[in-house]
Phi, psi and omega in degrees: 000104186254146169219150194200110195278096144172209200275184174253348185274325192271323173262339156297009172265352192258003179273121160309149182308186173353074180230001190237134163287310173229139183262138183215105168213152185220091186281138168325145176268168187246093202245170185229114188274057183212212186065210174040029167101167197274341209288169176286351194276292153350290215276313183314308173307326182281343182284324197270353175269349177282019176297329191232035172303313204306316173258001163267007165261021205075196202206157169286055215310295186327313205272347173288318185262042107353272168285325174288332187273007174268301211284005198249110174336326185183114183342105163195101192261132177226123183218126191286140150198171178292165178292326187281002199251291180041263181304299175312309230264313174310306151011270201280060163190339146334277254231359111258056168054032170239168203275165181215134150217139168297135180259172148217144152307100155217132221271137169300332201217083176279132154307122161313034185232118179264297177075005163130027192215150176289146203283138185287080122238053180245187159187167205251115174233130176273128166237116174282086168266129160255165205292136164095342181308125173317143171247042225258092207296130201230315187178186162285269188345287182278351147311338124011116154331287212282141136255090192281103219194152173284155144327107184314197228209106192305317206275349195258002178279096162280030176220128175302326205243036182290130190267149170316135166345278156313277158358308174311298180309299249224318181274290217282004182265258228296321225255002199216163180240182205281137131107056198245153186268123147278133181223149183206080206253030146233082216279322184044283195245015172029059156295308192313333201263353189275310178315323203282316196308318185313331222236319204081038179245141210269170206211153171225103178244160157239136159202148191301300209249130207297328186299282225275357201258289199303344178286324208293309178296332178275352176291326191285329178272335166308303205305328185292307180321286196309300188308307181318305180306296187301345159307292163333329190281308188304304183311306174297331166308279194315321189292308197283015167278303174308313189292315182297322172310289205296316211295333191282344157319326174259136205268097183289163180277154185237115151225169190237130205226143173250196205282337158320281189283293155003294160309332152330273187286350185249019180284326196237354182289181196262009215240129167198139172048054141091014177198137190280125225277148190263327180309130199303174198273341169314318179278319194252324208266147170253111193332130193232120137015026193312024199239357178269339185271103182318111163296017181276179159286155183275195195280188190284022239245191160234028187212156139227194161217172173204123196220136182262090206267125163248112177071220174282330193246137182287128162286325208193147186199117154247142186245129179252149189209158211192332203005245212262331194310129172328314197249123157313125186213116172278135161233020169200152169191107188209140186221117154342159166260018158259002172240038176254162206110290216257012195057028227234342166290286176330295181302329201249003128304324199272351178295315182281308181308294168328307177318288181317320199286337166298328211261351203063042187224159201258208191231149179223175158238213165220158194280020207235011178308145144005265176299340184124173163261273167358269181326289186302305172302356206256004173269308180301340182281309197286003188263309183327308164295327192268337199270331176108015204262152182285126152235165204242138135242092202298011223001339173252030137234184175276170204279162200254142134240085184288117175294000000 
């Protein structure tokens, strides 16, 4: 992605010969900012068309297509212009012997006002082709002469005359392949180069005027980010697709622990203050013996745990609290996060159901889980239905599961 602040004529002269697969430009037009009557609703319209004089005066054609055809593997153009431009431009690319054909734009949402003129929603784009120039049979559809595609959103534009996406999208899926050099050296919001980052095609834009060129540019560097990021997202998808894949093979071990041996077990472990350490498990644990740790119900306390073992590593951890009281009150419940996902919530309720019902006792949970309230109620609920356990809904507290 080169993006380049200057004229199109002085930088196309810094471009190497035959180094561009495709030219896609849309150069000022040659328009006439008059007409349509005399009315007051007319003379407003002519104040408000003097926004884009600036693009309505042409172009320098000869020294711009010049340069594009020095700089071009081979002829192959798609160049946007107004209806007077037409003739010139098919003309001069006639009478060098390349194939030329008209494409038409025609906007799905045309301001609706004719005013004693026929309503603007067409535009014109000329494809310049030479021999050997890419081709890319795409469909019935986007092969079609005619393009019917909307307008942007006047409030969504930085360029007055900016063209749609899609549209883009659609000339460069034909006209250029994945790693094909683009150029576009009347670039204005450099849609052109946010299509090619989409498509994977490498992009050379130009524009003249600096105000549009610094919007143009933050936009394509917001748009690198958002990529950047969604790659990143996509990768972290693919690693926990895989991880997921290996945990469901694997049975973590269940133990029920009391506070002693808890304390035991999370001295040399990846488990600290009540949160799993972000660090791989590789940077903290120092290998601890499970085998010193009694696999029994723990003792008689006013606390357990119930913890989920893969290996070495604590997987999964809920803390029960209980004193003299009849009910069991869950205040922690938590499964690493690379391992959520994987049903290891579900084993470690049925694991807490289990417990309560050996201790008599019933089960609540606390608002401070981890995991939600919401998520955890909606496992105790679905364990509750299947096991036959009474549930209470105290509503302005949590809710009771009674044997």
């Amino acid at each position: 992605m080169n993006l380049i602040n200057g004229e199109a004529v002085e930088q196309l002269k810094l471009i190497p010969d035959k180094s561009i697969d495709f030219v896609c430009i849309d150069p000022p037009y040659e328009l006439d900012n008059h007409g349509g009557g005399k009315t007051d609703f007319a003379q407003r319209k002519l104040v408000k068309d003097l926004h884009i004089d600036f693009i309505s005066n042409g172009f320098e054609m000869e020294k711009v297509f010049t340069e594009i055809e020095r700089v071009s593997k081979t002829m192959n153009m798609i160049c946007f212009c107004s209806n007077k431009q037409v003739s010139k431009i098919m003309n001069y690319w006639e009478q060098k012997k390349y194939s030329v054909t008209l494409l038409v734009w025609q906007k799905s949402n045309p301001v609706p006002f004719g005013n004693g003129k026929y309503i603007s929603d067409l535009e014109f784009m000329i494809y310049v082709r030479g021999k050997n120039a890419i081709y890319n049979n795409t469909g019935y559809k986007n092969q079609l002469k005619v393009f019917n595609y909307p307008a942007p959103s006047s409030k969504a534009r930085i360029h007055p005359t900016e063209k749609p996406i899609e549209l883009l999208k659609r000339l460069i899926e034909i006209h250029s392949n994945k790693g094909s050099v683009v150029l576009d050296c009347y670039g204005g919001s450099f849609s052109t180069g946010l299509a090619c980052m989409e498509l994977g095609r490498e992009f050379i834009g130009i524009e003249i005027d600096e105000e549009i060129f610094n919007s143009a540019k933050k936009r394509i560097e917001e748009k690198i980010k958002e990529s950047k990021e969604m790659r990143e997202q996509i990768d972290r998808v693919k690693n926990w697709k895989q991880l997921l894949n290996e945990q469901q093979t694997t049975t973590p071990k269940v133990l029920t622990l009391n506070s002693h041996q808890f304390s035991q077990l999370v001295m040399n472990t990846n488990y600290s203050d009540g949160y799993f350490k972000d660090d791989t498990i590789e940077d903290r644990i120092e290998f601890f013996n499970i085998t010193n740790i009694p696999d029994t119900p723990a003792s008689n306390e006013n606390a357990y745990f119930i913890v989920l073992l893969i290996g070495d590593k604590i997987i999964g951890i809920a803390k029960v609290d209980y004193y003299s009281k009849p009910t069991s009150i869950i205040n922690f419940f938590s499964i690493d996060k690379e391992y959520r996902g994987c049903g290891y919530s579900r084993l470690m309720v049925d694991a807490l159901f289990n417990e309560a019902k050996n201790r008599n006792k019933n089960i609540t949970t606390s608002l401070y889980t981890q995991l939600g309230k919401t998520h955890l109620q909606h496992l105790f609920n679905e364990y509750a239905k299947k096991h036959g356990v009474k549930f209470i809904d105290r509503k302005e507290s949590d809710p009771l599961y009674q044997y």
